[in-house]
TIKEKE-255598 format. One line per 10 residues: number of its first residue (from 1); their letters; for each residue x, y, z of C-alpha. Coordinates in steps of 0.02 Angstrom, whole numbers, plus 50000, padded with zeros to 5 digits. Last residue first. Example, Ala and Ser with C-alpha at 12.3 -4.5 7.8 and 13.67 -1.06 7.14 Angstrom:
REM TIKEKE-255598
2) SA) 50684:49947:50357 | 50615:49775:50390
***
This chain:
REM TIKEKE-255598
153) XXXXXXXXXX) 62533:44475:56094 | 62508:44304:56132 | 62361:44246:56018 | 62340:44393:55886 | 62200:44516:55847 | 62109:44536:55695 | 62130:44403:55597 | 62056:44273:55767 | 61924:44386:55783 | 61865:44369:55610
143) XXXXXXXXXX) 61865:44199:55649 | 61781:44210:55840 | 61643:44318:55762 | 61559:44193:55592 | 61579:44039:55691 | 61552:44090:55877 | 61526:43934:55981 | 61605:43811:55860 | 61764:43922:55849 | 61743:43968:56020
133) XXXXXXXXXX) 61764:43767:56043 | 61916:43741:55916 | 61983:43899:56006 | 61976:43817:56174 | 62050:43654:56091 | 62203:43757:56028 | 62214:43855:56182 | 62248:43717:56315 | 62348:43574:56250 | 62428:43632:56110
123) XXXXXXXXXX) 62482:43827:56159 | 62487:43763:56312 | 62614:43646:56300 | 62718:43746:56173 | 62715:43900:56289 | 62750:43806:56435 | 62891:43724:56352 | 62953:43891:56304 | 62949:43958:56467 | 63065:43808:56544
113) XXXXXXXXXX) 63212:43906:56454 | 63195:44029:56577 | 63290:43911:56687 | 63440:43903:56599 | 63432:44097:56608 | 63457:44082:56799 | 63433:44243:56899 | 63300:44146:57008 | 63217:44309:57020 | 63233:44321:56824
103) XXXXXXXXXX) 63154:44150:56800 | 63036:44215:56903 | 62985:44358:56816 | 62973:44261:56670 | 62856:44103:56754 | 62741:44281:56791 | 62749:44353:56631 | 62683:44161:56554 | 62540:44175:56700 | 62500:44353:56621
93) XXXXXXXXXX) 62505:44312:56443 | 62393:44161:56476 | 62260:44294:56574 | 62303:44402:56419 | 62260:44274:56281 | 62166:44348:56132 | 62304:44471:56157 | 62270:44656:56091 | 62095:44692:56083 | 62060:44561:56212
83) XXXXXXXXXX) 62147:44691:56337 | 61986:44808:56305 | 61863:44743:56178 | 61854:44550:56114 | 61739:44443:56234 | 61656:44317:56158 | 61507:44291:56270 | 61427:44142:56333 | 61549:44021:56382 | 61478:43906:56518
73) XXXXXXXXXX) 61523:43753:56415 | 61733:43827:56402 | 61717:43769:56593 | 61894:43720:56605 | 61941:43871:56563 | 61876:43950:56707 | 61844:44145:56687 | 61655:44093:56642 | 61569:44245:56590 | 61480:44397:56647
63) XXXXXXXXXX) 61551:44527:56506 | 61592:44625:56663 | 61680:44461:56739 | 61746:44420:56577 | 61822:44612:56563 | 61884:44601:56741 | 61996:44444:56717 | 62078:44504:56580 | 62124:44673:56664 | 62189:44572:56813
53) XXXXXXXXXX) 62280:44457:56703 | 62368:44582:56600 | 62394:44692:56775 | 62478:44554:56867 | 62601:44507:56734 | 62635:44684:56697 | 62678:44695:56871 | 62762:44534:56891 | 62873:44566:56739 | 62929:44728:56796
43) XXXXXXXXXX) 62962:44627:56945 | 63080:44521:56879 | 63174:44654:56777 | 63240:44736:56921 | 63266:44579:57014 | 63371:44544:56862 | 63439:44699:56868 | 63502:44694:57060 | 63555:44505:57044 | 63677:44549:56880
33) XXXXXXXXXX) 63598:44466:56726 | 63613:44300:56693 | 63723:44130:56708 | 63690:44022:56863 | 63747:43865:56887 | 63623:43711:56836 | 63556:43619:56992 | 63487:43732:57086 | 63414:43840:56946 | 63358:43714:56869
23) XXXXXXXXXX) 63252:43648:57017 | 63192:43809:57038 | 63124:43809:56849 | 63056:43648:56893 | 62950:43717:57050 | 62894:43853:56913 | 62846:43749:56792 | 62742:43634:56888 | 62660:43786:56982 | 62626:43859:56811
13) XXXXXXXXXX) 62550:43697:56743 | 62455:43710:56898 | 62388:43882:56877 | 62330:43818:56682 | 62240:43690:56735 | 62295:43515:56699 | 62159:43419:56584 | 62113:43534:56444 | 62200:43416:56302 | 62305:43299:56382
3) XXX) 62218:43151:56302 | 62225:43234:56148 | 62412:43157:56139
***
């Protein structure tokens, strides 16, 4: 299984989920919330969405480091102030708000489901490895990091 370890980016995994959350929604019937609150609630969840990953993206480009996590080597700054200071994953947070909102637009609960597998997949796959690296990177400050602040939210 460490084969899949950083190999899909993170947007693709949430173009994979999403296209399968449509095809769930298709195929399952629909159970939810009634269309005006769900679309409601969907774009609530865009708008956070978009602001966690705009306010994560801002403080790596300030801190002038790699937003790519595919390029963990170009690290060169741990950045924990601003959004950090409350996820240690906002950009994640923000794709993961986005699959919700979604979901919600789809109004299909059975597809909302798929959010948990993206969870587990990249909670495994993508930001266990990156922290094994930051760990390596930053011994003594990514740890005390880590206590300090949590990985979702």
């Amino acid at each position: 299984m460490i084969n899949l370890e950083l190999k899909i980016p993170p947007v693709a995994l949430v173009l994979i989920c999403a296209v399968l959350m449509w095809l769930v929604a298709v195929v399952l019937p629909q159970h939810g919330l009634a269309e005006n609150i769900a679309r409601v609630v969907a774009v609530v969840f865009v708008a956070a969405s978009m602001l966690s990953g705009f306010l994560g993206v801002r403080a790596f480009l300030k801190a002038k480091t790699t937003v790519d996590p595919l390029l963990r080597h170009k690290t060169s700054t741990l950045v924990t102030s601003g959004i950090y200071g409350i996820s240690r994953n906002p950009m994640y947070l923000a794709l993961l708000g986005l699959l919700i909102g979604f979901g919600f637009y789809l109004g299909s609960l059975y597809s909302l489901s798929l959010c948990v597998g993206f969870v587990l997949y990249l909670n495994r796959f993508q930001i266990e490895p990156e922290e094994r690296m930051l760990s390596a990177q930053f011994p003594v400050e990514f740890p005390r990091y880590q206590a300090r602040v949590r990985r979702w939210v």
